[in-house]
N, C-alpha and C positions, 0 to 999 in steps of 0.2 A: 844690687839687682842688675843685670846685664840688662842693656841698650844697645836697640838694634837703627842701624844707622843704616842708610839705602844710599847710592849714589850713582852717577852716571846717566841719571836719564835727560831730554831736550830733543830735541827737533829731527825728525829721521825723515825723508822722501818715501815714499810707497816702495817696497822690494829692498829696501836699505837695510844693515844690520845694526843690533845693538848692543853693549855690553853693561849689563847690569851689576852693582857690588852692593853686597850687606855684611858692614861691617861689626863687630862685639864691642862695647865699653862696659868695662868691670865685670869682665870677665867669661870663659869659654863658652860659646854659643851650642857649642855640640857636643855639653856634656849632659847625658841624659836628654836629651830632649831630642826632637825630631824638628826637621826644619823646611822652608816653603819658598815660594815665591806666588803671591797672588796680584790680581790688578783690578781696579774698578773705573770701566770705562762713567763716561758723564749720564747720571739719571738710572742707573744700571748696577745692579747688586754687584758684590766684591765677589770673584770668579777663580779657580784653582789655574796659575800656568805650568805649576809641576812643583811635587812638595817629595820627601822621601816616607816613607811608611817603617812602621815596627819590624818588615820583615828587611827595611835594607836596600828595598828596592826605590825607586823614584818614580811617580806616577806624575801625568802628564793629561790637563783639560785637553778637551776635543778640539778647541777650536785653535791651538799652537799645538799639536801632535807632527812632530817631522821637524818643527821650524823654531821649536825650544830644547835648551839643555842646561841644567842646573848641576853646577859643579859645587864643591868644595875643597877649599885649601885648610886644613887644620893647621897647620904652621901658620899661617898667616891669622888666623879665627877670620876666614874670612867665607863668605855663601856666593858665587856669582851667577847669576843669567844672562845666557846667551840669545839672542833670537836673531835668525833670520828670516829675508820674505815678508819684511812687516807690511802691513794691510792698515788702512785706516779707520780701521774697527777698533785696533789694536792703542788708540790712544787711550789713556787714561793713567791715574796713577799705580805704582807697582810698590805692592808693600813687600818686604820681609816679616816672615811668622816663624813666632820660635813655639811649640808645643815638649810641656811636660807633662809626662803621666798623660792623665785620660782627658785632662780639661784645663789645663792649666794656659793658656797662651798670652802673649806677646809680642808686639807689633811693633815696626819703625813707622817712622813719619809719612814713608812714602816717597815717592821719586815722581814726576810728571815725565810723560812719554806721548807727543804729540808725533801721529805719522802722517804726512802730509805735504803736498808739493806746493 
């Protein structure tokens, strides 16, 4: 079973940027399946910051629209997010989701992302 591994997140100033990595163990993250980046601030349900869709396309929560973008490397099996102009709304943790089929998903651990001066 692939394991999704998050890294990169810690401590960012207000307006600062960041760069987010989710990594694959035992194997290709973006076969068949579609893939995500989501975050749950403290007290606060788990929230879309841009995940890609069946049609290809990449969709992107309201509240990082402009100020996220989610890349991937298939050479590397790697998923990354970028954000800039972070806000201190924006702390919490940032999971990697991997979806198969209609219901199938899978999560990393998660990364901690504190924005804060």
């Amino acid at each position: 079973q692939v394991q999704l591994v998050e890294s990169g997140g810690g401590l960012v100033q207000p307006g600062g940027s960041l760069r987010l990595s989710c990594s694959a163990v035992g194997g290709n993250m973006f076969s068949f399946s579609r893939m995500g980046w989501y975050r749950q601030a403290p007290g606060k349900q788990r929230e879309l910051v841009g995940a890609g869709t069946n049609g290809g396309r990449t969709v992107y929560g309201d509240s990082v629209k402009g100020r996220a973008t989610v890349s991937r490397d298939s050479a590397k099996n790697m998923l990354a997010l970028q954000m800039t102009s972070l806000k201190p709304e924006g702390t919490g943790v940032y999971y990697c989701r991997r979806v198969i089929g209609s219901d199938n998903e899978y999560w990393g651990q998660g990364t901690q992302v504190t924005v804060s001066s």
